[in-house]
ZAMI-506462 format. One record per residue: residue number from 1; residue in three letters; x, y, z of N, C-alpha, C in turn. Coordinates in nm, 3 decimals. Each point is the difference from the previous one (the first is absolute). Layout:
N
{rec NUM ALA {X Y Z} {X Y Z} {X Y Z}}
...
This chain:
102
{rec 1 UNK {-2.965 4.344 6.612} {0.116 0.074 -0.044} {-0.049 0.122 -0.078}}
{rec 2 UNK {0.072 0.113 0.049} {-0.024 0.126 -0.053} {-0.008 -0.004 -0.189}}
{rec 3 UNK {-0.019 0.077 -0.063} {0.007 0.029 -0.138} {0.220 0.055 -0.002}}
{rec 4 UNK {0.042 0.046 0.072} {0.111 0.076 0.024} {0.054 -0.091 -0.005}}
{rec 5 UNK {-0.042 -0.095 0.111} {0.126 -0.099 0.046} {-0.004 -0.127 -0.079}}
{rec 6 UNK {-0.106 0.007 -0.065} {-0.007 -0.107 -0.144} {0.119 0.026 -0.134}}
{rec 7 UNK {-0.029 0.099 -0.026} {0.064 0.050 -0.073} {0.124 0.048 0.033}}
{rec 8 UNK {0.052 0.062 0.109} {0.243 -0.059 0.053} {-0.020 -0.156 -0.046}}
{rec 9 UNK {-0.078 -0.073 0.096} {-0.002 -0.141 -0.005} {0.048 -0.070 -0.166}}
{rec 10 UNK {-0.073 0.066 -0.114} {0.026 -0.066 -0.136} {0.093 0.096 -0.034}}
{rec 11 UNK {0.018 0.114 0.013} {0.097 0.066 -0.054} {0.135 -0.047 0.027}}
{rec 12 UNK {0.002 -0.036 0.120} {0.119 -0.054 0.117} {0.049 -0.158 -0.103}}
{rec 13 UNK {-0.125 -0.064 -0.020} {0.028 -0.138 -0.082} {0.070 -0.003 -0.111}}
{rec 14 UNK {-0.065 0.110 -0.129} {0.044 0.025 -0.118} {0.157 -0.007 0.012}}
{rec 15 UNK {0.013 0.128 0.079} {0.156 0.086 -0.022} {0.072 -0.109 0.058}}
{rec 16 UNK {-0.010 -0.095 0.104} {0.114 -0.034 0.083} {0.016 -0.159 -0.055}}
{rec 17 UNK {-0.117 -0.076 -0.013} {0.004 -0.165 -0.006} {0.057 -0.005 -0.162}}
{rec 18 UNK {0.123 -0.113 -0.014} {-0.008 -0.036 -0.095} {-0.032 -0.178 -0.078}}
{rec 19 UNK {-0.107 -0.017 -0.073} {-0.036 -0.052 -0.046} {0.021 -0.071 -0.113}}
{rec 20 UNK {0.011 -0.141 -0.029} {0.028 -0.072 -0.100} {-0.152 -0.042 -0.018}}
{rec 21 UNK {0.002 -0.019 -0.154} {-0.119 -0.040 -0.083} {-0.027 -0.167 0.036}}
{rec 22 UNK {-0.103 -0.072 0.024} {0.018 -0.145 0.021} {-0.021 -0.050 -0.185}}
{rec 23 UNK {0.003 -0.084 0.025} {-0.028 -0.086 -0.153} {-0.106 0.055 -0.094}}
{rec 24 UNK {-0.144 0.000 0.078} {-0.108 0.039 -0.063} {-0.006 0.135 -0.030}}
{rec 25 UNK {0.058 0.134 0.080} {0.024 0.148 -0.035} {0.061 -0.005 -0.134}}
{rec 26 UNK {-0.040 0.084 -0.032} {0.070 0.112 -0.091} {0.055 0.085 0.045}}
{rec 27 UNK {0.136 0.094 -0.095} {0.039 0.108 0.032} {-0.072 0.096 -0.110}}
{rec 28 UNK {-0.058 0.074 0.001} {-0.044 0.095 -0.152} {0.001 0.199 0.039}}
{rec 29 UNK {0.024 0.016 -0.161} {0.007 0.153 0.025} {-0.155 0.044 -0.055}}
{rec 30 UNK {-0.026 0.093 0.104} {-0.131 0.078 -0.018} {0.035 0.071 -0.127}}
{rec 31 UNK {-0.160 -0.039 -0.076} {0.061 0.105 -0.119} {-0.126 0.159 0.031}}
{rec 32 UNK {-0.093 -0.020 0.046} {-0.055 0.074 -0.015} {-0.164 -0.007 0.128}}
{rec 33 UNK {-0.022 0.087 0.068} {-0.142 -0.013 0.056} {-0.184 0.019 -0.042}}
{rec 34 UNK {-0.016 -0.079 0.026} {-0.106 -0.062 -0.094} {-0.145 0.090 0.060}}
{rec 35 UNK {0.019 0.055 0.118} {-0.094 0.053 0.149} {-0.058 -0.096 0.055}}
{rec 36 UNK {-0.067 0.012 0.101} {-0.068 -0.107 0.126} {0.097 -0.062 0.046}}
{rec 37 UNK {0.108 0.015 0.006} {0.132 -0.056 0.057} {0.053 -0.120 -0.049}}
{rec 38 UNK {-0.017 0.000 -0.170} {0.014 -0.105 -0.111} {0.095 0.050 -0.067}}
{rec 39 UNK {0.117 -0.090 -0.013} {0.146 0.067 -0.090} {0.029 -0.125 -0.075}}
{rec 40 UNK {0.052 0.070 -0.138} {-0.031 -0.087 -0.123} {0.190 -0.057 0.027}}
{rec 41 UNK {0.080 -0.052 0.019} {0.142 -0.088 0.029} {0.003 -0.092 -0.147}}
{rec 42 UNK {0.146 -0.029 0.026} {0.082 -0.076 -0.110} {0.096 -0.034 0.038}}
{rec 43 UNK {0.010 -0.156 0.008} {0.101 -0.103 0.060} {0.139 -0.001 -0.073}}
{rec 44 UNK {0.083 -0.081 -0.013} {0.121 0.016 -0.024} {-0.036 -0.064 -0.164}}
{rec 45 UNK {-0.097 -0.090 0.002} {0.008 -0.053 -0.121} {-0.134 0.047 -0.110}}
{rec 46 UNK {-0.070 0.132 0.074} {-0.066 0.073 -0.074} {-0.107 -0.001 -0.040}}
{rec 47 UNK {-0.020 -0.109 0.120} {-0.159 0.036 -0.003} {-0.110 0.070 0.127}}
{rec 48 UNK {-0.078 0.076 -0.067} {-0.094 0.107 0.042} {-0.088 -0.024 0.095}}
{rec 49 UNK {-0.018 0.061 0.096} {-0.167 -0.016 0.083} {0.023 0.091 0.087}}
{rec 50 UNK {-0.173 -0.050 0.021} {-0.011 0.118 0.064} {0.044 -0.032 0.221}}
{rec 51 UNK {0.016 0.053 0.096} {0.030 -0.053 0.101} {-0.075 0.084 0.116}}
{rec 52 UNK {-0.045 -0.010 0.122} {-0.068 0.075 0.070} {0.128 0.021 0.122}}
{rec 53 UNK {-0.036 0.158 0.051} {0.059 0.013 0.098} {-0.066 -0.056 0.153}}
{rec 54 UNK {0.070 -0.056 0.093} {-0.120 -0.024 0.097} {0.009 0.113 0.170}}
{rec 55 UNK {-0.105 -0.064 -0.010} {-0.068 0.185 0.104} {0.105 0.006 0.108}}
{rec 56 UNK {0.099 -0.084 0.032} {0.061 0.067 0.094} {0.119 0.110 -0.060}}
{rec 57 UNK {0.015 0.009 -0.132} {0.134 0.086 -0.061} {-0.082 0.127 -0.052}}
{rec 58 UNK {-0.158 -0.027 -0.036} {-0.113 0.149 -0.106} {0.032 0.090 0.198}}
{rec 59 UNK {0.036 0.142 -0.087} {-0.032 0.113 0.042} {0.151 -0.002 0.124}}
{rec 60 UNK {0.086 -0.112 -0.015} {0.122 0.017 0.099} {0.149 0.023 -0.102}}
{rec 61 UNK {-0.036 -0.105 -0.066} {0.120 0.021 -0.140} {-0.038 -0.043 -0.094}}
{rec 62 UNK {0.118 0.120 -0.100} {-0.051 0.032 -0.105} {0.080 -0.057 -0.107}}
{rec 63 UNK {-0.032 -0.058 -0.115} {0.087 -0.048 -0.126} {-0.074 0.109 -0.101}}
{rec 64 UNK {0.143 -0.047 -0.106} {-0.025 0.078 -0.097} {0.053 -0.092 -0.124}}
{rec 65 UNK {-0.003 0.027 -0.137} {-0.005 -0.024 -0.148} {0.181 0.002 0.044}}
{rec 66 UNK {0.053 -0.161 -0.055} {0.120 -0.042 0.001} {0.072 -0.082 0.143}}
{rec 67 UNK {-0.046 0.023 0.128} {-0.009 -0.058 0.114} {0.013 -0.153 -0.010}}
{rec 68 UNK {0.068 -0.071 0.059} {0.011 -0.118 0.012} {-0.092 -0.079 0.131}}
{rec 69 UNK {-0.063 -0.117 0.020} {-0.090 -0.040 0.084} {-0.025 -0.187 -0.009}}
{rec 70 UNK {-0.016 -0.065 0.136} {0.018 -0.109 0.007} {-0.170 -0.040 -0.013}}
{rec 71 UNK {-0.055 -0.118 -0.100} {-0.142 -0.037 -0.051} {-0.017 -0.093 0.040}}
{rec 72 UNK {-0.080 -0.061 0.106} {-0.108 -0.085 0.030} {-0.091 -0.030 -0.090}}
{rec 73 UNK {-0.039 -0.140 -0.102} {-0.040 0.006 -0.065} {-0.157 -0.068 0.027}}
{rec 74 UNK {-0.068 0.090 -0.069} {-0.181 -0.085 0.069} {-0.073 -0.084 -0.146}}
{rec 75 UNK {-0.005 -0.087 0.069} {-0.029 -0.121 -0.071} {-0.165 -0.003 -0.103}}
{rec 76 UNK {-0.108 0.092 0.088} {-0.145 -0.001 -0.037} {0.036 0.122 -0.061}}
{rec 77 UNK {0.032 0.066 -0.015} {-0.001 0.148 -0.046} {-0.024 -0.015 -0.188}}
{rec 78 UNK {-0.052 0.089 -0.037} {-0.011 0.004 -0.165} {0.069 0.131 -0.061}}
{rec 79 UNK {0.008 0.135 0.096} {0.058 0.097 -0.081} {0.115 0.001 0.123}}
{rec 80 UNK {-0.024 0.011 0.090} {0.080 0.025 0.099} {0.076 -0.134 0.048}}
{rec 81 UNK {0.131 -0.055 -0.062} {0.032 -0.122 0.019} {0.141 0.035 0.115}}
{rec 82 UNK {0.066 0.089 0.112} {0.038 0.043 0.048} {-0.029 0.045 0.148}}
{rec 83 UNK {0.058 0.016 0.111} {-0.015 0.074 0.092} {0.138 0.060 0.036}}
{rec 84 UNK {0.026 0.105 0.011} {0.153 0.035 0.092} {0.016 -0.031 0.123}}
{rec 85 UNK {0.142 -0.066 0.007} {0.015 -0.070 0.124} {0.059 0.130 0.078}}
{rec 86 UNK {0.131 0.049 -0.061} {0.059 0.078 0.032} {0.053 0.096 -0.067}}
{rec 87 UNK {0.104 0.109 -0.012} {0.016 0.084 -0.063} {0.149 0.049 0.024}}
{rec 88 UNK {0.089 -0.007 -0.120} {0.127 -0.012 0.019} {0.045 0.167 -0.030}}
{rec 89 UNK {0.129 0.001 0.058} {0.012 0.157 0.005} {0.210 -0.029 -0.053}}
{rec 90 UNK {0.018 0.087 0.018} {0.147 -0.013 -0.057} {0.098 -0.120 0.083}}
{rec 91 UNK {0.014 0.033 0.085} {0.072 -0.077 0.121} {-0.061 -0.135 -0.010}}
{rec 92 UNK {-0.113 -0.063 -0.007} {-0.060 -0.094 -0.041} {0.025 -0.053 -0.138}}
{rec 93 UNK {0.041 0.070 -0.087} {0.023 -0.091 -0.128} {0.164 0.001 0.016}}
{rec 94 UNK {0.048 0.063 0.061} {0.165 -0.032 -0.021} {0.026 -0.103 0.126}}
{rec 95 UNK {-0.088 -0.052 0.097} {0.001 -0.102 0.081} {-0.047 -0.173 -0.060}}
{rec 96 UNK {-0.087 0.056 -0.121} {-0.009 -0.121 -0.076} {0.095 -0.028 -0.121}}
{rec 97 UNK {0.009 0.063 -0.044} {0.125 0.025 -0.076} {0.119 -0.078 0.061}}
{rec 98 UNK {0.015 0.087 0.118} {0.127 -0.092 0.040} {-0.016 -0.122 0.107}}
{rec 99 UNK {-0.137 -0.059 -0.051} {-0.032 -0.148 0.021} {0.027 -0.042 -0.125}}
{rec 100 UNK {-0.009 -0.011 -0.097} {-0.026 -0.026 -0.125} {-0.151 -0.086 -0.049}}
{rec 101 UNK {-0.069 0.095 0.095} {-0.169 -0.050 -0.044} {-0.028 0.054 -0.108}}
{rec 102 UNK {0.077 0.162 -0.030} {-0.047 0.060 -0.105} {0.033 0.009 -0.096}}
């Protein structure tokens, strides 16, 4: 698969699929980017870490400081206790919302 057609492919995923968190996710807001594709998040109940983006979203989409995002949490990790599963956009939080997940 092309680099092009990789990237409609996740772009296509983000914008259109909507996604519920399973048990073990988190929902958390990015507070800030850390670089190497490490963003420091904060859960609902306020606590901090740091979370990695994974290589299929670096260099296709982009978050920013306040962004909301669904956390895969990694179990061996020591600074990095996080992975992003997914990445919620407006239409996505008013779809959980009016699940009442959120």
């Amino acid at each position: 698969m092309s680099k092009a057609t990789k990237r409609k492919h996740v772009v296509k995923e983000v914008l259109e699929d909507c996604v519920t968190p399973t048990e073990d996710q988190h929902i958390m807001r990015v507070l800030g980017s850390n670089g190497n594709n490490l963003h420091e998040a904060v859960t609902g109940s306020g606590e901090r870490f740091l979370v990695s983006m994974p290589t299929k979203f670096r260099k296709n989409i982009w978050i920013k400081r306040g962004d909301f995002v669904i956390v895969d949490p990694i179990k061996e990790g020591e600074k990095v206790k996080g992975e992003i599963s997914f990445i919620l956009y407006r239409d996505h939080i008013k779809y959980l919302r009016k699940l009442g997940v959120w």
